[in-house]
C-alpha positions in Angstrom: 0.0 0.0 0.0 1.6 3.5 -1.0 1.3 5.9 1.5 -1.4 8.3 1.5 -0.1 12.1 -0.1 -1.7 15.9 0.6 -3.3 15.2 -2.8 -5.0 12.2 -1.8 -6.1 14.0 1.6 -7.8 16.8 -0.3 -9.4 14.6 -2.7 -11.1 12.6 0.4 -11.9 15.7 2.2 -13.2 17.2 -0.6 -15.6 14.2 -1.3 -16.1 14.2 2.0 -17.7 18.0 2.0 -19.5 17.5 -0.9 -21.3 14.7 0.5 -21.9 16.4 3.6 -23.0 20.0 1.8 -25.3 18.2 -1.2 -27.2 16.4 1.4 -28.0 18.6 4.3 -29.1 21.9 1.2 -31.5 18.8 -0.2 -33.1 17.6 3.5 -33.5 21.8 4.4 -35.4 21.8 1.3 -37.3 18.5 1.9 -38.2 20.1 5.1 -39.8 23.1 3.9 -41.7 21.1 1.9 -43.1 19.3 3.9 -43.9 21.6 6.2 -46.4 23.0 3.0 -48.0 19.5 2.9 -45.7 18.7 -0.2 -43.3 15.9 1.6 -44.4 12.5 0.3 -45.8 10.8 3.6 -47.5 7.4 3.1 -49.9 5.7 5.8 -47.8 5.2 8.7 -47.6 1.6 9.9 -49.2 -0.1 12.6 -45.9 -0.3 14.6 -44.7 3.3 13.8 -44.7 5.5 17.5 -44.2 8.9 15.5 -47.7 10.8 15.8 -47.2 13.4 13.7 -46.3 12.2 10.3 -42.3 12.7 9.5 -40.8 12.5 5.8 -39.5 9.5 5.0 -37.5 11.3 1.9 -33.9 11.3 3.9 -33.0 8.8 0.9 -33.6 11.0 -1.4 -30.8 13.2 0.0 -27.9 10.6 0.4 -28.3 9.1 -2.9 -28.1 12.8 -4.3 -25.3 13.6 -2.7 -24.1 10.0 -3.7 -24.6 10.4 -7.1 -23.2 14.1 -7.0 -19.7 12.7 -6.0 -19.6 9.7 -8.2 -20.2 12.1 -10.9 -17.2 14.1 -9.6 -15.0 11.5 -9.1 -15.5 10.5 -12.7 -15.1 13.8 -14.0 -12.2 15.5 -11.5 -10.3 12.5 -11.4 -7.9 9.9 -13.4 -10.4 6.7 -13.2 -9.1 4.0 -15.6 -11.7 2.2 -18.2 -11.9 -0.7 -16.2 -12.9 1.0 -12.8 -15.2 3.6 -14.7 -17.1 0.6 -16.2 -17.4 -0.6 -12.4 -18.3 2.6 -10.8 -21.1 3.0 -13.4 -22.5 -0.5 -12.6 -22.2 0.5 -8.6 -24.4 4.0 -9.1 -26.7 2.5 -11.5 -27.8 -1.0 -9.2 -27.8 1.5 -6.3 -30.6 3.7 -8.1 -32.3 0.9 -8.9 -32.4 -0.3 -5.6 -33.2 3.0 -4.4 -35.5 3.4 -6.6 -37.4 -0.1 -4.8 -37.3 1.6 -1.5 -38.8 5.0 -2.3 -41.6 3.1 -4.2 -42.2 1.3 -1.0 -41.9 4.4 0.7 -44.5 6.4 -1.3 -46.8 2.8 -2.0 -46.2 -0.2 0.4 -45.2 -3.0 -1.7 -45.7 -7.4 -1.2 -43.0 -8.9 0.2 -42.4 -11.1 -2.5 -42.4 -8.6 -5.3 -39.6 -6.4 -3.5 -37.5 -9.5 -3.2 -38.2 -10.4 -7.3 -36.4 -7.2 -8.1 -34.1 -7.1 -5.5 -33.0 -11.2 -6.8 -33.0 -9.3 -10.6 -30.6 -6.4 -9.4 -28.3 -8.4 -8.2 -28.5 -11.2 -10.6 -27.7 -7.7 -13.2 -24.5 -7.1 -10.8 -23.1 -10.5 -11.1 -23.6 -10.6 -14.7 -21.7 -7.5 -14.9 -18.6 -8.9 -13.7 -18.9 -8.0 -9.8 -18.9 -11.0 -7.9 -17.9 -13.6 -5.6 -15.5 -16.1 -7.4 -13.0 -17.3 -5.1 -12.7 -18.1 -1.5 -9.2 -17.6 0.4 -8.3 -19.8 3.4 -6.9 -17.2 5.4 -4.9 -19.6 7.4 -3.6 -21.4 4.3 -3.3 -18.8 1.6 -4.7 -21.3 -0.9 -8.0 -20.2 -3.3 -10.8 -22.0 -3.5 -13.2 -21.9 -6.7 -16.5 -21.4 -5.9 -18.0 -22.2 -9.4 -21.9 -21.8 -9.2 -21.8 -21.3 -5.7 -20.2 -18.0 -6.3 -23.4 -17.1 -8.1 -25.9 -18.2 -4.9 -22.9 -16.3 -2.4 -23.0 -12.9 -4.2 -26.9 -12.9 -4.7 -27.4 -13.6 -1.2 -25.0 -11.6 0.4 -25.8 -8.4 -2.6 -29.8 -9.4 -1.3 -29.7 -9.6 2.7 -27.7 -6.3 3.3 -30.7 -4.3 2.6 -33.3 -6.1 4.3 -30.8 -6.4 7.0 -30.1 -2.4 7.7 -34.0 -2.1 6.8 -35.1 -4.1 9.6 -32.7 -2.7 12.2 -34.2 1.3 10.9 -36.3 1.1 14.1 -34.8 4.2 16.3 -33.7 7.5 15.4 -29.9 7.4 14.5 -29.7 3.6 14.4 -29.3 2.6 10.9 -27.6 6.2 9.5 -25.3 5.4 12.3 -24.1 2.4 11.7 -23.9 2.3 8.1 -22.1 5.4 9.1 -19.6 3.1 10.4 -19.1 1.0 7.6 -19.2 2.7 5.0 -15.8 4.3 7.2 -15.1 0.9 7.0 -15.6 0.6 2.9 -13.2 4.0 2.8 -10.7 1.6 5.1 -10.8 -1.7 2.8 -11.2 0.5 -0.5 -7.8 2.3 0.7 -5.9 -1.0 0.8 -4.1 -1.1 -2.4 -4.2 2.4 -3.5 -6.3 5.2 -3.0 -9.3 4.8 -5.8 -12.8 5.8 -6.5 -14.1 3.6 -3.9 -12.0 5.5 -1.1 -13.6 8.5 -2.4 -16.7 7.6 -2.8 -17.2 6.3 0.1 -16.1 9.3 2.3 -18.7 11.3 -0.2 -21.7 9.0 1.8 -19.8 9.4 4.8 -20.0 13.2 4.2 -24.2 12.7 3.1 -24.9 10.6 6.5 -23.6 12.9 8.8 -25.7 15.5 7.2 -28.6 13.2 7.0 -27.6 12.4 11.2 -28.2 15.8 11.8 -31.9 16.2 11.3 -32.1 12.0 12.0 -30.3 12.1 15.3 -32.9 11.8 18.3 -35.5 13.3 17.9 -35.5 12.7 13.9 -37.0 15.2 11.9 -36.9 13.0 8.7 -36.2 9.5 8.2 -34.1 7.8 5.5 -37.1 5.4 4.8 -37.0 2.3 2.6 -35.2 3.7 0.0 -32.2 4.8 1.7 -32.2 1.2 4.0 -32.4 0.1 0.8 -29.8 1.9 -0.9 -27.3 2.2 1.7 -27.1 -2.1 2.4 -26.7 -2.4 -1.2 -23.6 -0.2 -1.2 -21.8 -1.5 1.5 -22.3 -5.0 0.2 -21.8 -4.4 -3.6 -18.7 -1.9 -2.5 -17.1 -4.7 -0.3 -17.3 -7.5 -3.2 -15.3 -4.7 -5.1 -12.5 -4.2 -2.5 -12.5 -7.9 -2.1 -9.3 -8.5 -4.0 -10.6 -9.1 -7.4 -13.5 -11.4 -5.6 -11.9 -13.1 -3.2 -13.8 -13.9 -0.3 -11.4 -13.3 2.6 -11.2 -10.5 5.3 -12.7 -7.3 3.0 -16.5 -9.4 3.5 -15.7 -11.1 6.9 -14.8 -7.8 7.9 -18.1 -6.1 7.2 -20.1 -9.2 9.1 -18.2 -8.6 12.4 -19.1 -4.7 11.6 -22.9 -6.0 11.5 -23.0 -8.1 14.3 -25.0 -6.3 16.6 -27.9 -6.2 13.7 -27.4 -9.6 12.6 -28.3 -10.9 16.0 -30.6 -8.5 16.7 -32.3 -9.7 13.3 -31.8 -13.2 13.8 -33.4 -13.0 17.2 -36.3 -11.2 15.9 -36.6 -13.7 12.8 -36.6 -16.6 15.4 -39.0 -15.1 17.7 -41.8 -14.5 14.6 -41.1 -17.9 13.3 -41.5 -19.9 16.6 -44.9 -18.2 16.9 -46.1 -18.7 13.5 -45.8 -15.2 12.7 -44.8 -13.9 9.6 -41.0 -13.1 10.0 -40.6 -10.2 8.6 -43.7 -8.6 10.2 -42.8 -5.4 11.8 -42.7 -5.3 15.9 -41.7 -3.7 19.1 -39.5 -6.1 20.6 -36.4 -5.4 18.9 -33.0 -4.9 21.3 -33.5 -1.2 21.2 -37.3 -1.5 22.2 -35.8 -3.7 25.3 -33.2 -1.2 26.4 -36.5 1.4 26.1 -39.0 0.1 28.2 -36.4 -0.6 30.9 -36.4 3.0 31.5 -33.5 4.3 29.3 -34.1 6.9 27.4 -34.1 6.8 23.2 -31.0 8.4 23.3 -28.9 7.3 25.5 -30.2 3.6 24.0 -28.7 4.9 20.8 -24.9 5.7 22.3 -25.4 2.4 24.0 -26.0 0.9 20.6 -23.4 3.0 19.1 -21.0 2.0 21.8 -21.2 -1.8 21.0 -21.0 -1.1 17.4 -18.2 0.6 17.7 -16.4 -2.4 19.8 -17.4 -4.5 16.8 -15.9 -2.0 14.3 -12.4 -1.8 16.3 -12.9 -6.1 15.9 -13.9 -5.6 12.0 -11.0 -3.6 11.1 -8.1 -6.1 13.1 -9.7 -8.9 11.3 -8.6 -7.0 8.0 -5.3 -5.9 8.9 -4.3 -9.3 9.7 -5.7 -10.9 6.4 -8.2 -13.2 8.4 -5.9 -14.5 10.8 -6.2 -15.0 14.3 -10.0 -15.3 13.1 -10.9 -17.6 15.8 -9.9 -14.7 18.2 -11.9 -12.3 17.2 -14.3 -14.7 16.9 -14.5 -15.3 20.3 -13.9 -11.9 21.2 -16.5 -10.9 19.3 -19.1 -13.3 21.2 -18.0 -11.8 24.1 -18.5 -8.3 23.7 -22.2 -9.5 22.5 -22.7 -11.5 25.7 -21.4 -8.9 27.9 -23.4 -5.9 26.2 -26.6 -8.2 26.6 -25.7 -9.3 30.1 -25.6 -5.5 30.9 -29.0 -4.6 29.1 -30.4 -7.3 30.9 -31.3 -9.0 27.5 -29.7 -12.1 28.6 -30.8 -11.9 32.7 -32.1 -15.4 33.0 -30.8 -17.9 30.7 -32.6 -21.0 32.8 -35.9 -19.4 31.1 -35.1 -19.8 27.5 -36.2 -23.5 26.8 -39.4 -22.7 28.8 -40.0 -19.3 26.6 -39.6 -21.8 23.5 -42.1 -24.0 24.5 -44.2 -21.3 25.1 -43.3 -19.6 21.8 -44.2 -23.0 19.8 -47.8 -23.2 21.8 -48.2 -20.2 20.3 -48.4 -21.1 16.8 -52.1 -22.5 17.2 -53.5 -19.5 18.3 -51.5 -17.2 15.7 -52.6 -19.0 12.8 -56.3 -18.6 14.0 -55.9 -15.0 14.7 -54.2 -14.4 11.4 -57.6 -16.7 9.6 -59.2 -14.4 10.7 -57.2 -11.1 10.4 -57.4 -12.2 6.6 -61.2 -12.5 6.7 -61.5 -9.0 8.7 -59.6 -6.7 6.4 -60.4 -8.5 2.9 -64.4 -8.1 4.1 -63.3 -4.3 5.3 -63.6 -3.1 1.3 -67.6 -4.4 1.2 -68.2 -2.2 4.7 -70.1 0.7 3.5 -70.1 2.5 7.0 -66.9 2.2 10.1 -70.1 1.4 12.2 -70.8 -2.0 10.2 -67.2 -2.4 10.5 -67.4 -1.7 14.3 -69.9 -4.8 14.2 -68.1 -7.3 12.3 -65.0 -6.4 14.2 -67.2 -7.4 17.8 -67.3 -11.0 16.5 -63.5 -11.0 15.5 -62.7 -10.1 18.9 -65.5 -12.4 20.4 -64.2 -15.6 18.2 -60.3 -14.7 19.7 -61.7 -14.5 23.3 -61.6 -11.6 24.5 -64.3 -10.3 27.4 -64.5 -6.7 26.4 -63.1 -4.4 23.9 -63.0 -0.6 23.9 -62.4 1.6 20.9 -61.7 5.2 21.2 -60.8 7.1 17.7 -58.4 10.2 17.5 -61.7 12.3 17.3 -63.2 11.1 20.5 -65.8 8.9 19.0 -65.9 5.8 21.5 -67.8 2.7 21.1 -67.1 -0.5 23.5 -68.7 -4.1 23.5 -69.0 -6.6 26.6 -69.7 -10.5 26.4 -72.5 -11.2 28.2 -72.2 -12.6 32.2 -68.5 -11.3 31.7 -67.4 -10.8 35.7 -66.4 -7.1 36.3 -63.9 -8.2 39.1 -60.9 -6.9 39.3 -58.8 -10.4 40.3 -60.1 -12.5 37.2 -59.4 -10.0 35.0 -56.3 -8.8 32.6 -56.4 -5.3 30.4 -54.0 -4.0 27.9 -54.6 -0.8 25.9 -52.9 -0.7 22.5 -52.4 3.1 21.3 -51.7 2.5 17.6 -50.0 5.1 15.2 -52.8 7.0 14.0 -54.3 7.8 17.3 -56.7 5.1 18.0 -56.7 3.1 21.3 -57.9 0.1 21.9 -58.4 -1.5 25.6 -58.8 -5.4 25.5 -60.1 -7.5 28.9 -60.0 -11.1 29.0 -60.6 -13.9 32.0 -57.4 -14.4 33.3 -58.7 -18.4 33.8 -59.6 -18.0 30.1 -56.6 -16.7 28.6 -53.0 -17.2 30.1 -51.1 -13.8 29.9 -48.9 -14.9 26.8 -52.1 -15.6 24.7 -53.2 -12.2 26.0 -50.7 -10.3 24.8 -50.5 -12.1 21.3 -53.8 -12.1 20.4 -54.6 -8.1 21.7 -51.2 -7.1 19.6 -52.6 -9.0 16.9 -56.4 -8.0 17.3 -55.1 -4.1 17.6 -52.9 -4.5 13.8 -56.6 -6.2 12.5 -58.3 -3.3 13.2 -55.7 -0.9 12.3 -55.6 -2.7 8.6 -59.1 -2.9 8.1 -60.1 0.6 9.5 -57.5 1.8 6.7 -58.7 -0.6 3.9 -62.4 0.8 5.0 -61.5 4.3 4.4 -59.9 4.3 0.9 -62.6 2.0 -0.1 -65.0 4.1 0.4 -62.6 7.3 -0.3 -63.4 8.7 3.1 -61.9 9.7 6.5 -65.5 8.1 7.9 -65.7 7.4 11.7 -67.1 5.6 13.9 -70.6 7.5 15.6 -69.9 8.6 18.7 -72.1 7.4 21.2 -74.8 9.6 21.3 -75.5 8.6 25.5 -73.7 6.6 27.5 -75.9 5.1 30.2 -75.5 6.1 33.6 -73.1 3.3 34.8 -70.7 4.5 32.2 -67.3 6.0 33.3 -64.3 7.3 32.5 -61.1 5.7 33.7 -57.6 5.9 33.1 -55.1 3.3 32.7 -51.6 1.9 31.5 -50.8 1.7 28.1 -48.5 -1.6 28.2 -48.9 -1.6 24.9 -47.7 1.8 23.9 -45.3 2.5 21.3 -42.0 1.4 22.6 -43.4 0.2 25.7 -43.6 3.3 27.1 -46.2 3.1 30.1 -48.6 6.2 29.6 -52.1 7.5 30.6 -54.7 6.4 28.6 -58.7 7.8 29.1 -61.2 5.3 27.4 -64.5 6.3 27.7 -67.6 4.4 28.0 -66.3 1.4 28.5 -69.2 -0.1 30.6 -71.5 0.1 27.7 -73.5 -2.9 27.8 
């Protein structure tokens, strides 16, 4: 590696400042605009805790500025045929898979059609010459040909690095920080040989996300959405096939992966957790590592320095794994294990390992009652289109809710209107019974009572989380049916043993615990 000259510093600053400059000017102008009603906001989801509604155009900004420096680096410097060929295959997939996100963003898209074009993009890269090929021991130094499973291995890796920083874009500064990290780490691996375009380019998205972390850092004022999770995984894993040594698997993609290990697990944890239940893994909930650290108390941001500070310790891991070629990977191996198991010891993530084959068995009784909820979830928000009123809604929904089990049910929407239903002979004392309210992302709050000798407390919990995201669904399927904001009636007079009373929200966005007023509730 030639030493780095005052040329090659100002090149990377200046990328760097570009970057930086191109992104924060475009988010100050997304602002404004959105401030006038003009910033793209789709439905928010079920899961979302923001109240009021926050752009989801940060994307927009840091492919921008992205695209700004590639276009620079192409034009103000000496790229040879061969890398400009590259660079142009890197911007191009990256708008494309941009391009995926933002659609998402401004129209929620199936599952299985994202991943179609998300398998086509990077079928497009490897066909372009930018793939896996080769694996190198790093112990032995000898190649191994990987043949066709060099297709599967760049697909798969190309493929999972955007749904991975998607899914962890839970918490304000989470996923701009970390890819923050890496792509530091891209400008590391990139700068190996000799200082290139994907040195440079990287420290131009450097430059964008600290721009983008300055309205995103806690509390955000915009959010990269889809497009930029999107966008951002698909760079870091398309840039580190590139720096891997003319597609060599060795410590430029091991590397990243001990970068990501704090989202890996968190994801793999997550994907385990839906699957056990019978839920669909890539469902969106609350029970991510940063929700933990959140409901015990901490607040958002110091969660996020916690994060940051782990993520860090796996960086420092990361880059040693590189310098030394691989070797010694064992070590770090274990190392890195241990900083996990320590940083969930302290969070208390980990308190009581003697529970976890008695949560699994638990988990797996679950499945039963998921797939009936989720029968009828379908049924619910398919039949929500032929409603021609929220109040024949409100009476379909009364069975749903009768059919899971559930005693009572309370619905109060962001306009005040309540409406409540009560099984008949249900026993008002306090002992045999368990309540939950669910304040969803639009304003809505829904209180659910069940016999506690009816329903344990883990069925509970399930079936009101999954009762609450029915409603939510069909109440929004209702209203652009019917090209409304329709609510439901208000009740016009509550008998005399209604009342007002406050309770918990357990179910509040990031388990916060917060007063909730339902009213009316006693409504026969």
């Amino acid at each position: 590696m030639e030493p780095i000259t005052l040329a090659d510093w100002l090149q990377i600053l200046s990328c760097l400042a570009l970057g930086f400059f191109v992104c924060w000017a475009l988010i100050g102008i997304i602002l404004k605009r959105a401030e006038k009603g003009a910033g793209a906001n789709r439905e928010r989801d079920f899961h979302h805790a923001h109240k009021a509604p926050i752009p989801r155009l940060g994307g927009v900004a840091v492919i921008s500025a992205f695209v700004v420096v590639a276009m620079a680096i192409y034009l103000g410097t000496s790229v040879p045929s061969a890398g400009a060929t590259t660079l142009g295959v890197i911007v191009f997939s990256s708008l494309a898979m941009f391009a995926l996100g933002l659609w998402d963003d401004l129209r929620p898209l199936g599952a299985k059609f994202k991943f179609a074009v998300q398998f086509a993009i990077a079928v497009a890269v490897y066909f372009s010459n930018i793939r896996i090929e080769l694996f190198k021991n790093p112990f032995t130094d000898s190649d191994l040909h990987l043949g066709l499973f060099g297709f599967f291995a760049t697909v798969l890796w190309l493929v999972s690095l955007p749904n991975l920083i998607n899914l962890i874009d839970g918490i304000d500064g989470l996923a701009g920080g970390i890819c923050l990290m890496l792509m530091l780490l891209m400008a590391n691996l990139g700068a190996a040989d000799n200082l290139g375009f994907s040195t440079l380019l990287s420290m131009g998205v450097v430059g964008a996300l600290l721009g983008f972390l300055k309205f995103n850092y806690p509390p955000a004022k915009i959010y990269m959405g889809d497009g930029g999770a999107y966008f951002l995984g698909f760079l870091i894993g398309i840039l580190s096939i590139v720096n891997s040594n003319k597609g060599s698997v060795a410590a430029a993609l091991i590397a990243p992966a001990f970068a990501l290990a704090l989202p890996i697990v968190d994801v793999s944890l997550a994907v385990l957790r839906r699957g056990l239940r019978g839920l669909p893994i890539f469902r969106p909930d609350q029970k991510h590592i940063h929700h933990h650290l959140i409901t015990l108390g901490i607040s958002r941001e110091r969660t996020l320095l916690n994060l940051y500070t782990v993520s860090l310790l796996c960086l420092f891991l990361a880059l040693c794994v590189f310098c030394l070629q691989g070797r010694l990977l064992p070590l770090y191996m274990g190392l890195l294990l241990l900083v996990l198991l320590i940083a969930g010891h302290l969070s208390g993530f980990t308190k009581d390992w003697s529970r976890i084959s008695s949560q699994l068995g638990q988990s797996l009784s679950l499945r039963k009652e998921t797939r009936y909820a989720l029968t009828l979830d379908r049924w619910f928000v398919m039949a929500a289109e032929r409603h021609g009123s929220m109040e024949n809604l409100w009476e379909d929904y009364q069975f749903v809710v009768k059919k899971l089990g559930f005693s009572k049910v309370g619905l109060t929407l962001p306009d005040g209107a309540a409406h409540a239903w009560r099984a008949e002979g249900f026993d008002e004392q306090v002992g045999k019974r368990q309540q939950a309210a669910h304040e969803i992302s639009d304003g809505t709050v829904i209180e659910f009572t069940a016999n506690k000798g009816i329903m344990s407390e883990a069925v509970f919990t399930l079936l009101g989380d999954l009762a609450a995201e029915t409603w939510y669904k069909a109440a929004l399927r209702c209203r652009v049916g019917n090209k409304s904001k329709a609510t439901v009636p208000a009740v016009a007079e509550l008998p005399e043993n209604a009342t007002q009373k406050s309770l918990i929200g357990f179910n509040a966005p990031f388990g916060e615990k917060r007063p909730v007023t339902i009213t009316g509730l006693a409504k026969q």
